[in-house]
C-alpha positions in Angstrom: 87.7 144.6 87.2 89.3 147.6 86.2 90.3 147.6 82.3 94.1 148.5 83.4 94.3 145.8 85.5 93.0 143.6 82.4 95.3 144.5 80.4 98.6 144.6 82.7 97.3 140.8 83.3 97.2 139.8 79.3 100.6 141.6 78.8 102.1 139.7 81.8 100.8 136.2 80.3 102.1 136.7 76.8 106.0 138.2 78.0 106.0 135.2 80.5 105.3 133.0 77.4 107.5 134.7 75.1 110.2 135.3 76.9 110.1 131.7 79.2 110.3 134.4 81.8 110.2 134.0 85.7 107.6 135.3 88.2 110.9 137.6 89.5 112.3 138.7 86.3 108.1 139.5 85.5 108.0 141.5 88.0 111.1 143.1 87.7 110.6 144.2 83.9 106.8 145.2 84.7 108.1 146.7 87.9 105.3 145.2 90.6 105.7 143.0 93.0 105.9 138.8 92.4 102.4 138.5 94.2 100.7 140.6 91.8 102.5 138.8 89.0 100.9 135.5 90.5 97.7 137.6 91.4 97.4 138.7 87.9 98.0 134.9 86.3 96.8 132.8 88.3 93.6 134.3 89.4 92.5 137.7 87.8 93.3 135.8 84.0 91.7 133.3 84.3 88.3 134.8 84.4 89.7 137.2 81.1 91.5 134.4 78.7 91.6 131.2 80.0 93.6 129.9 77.3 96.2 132.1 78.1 96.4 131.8 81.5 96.9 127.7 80.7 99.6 128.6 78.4 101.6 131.2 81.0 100.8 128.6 84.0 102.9 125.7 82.1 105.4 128.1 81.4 105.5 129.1 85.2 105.4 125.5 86.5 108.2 124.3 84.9 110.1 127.7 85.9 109.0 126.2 89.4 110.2 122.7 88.9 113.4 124.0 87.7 114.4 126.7 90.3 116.2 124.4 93.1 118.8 123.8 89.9 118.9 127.9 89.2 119.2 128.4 92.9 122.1 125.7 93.1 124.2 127.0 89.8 124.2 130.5 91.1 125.4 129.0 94.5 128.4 127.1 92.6 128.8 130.1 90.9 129.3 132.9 94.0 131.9 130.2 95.2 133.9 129.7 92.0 134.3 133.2 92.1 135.2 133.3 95.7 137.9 131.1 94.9 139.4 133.1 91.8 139.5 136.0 94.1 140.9 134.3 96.8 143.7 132.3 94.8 144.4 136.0 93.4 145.1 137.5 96.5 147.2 134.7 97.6 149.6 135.0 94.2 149.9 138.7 95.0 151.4 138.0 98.7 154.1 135.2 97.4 
């Protein structure tokens, strides 16, 4: 494995870890895609630092375990501020 790749993987693992960060907000700040985020921790790491890859996969499991409740506060969220908007609009036309 190339040594770049080895190293992108180790500094993936420790900001997911330090930062309790997701797969998407990984790949965002390291600017790749979210299968080479999962590429580089679930499979290329574990053959470079196993312990490490343990500690980032805990951190991505329960980012897993907890995304239906993410996905359904942002949800609530987009229609709370639907609502403003809307009960806005409709104090402007009275």
């Amino acid at each position: 494995m190339k040594e770049y790749i080895e190293e992108r993987a180790i500094a993936i693992a420790n900001y997911i870890i330090d930062h309790n960060a997701t797969v998407r907000q990984t790949a965002r700040r390291f600017g790749i895609s979210k299968s080479t985020v999962h590429k580089d921790v679930a499979d290329r790491l574990i053959h470079i630092n196993p312990r490490l890859a343990a500690q980032a996969r805990v951190v991505l499991d329960v980012n897993k375990s907890e995304r239906h409740i993410r996905g359904g506060l942002a949800t609530r969220e987009k229609y709370q501020h639907r609502l403003a908007i809307c009960s806005k609009s409709d104090e402007h036309n009275l």
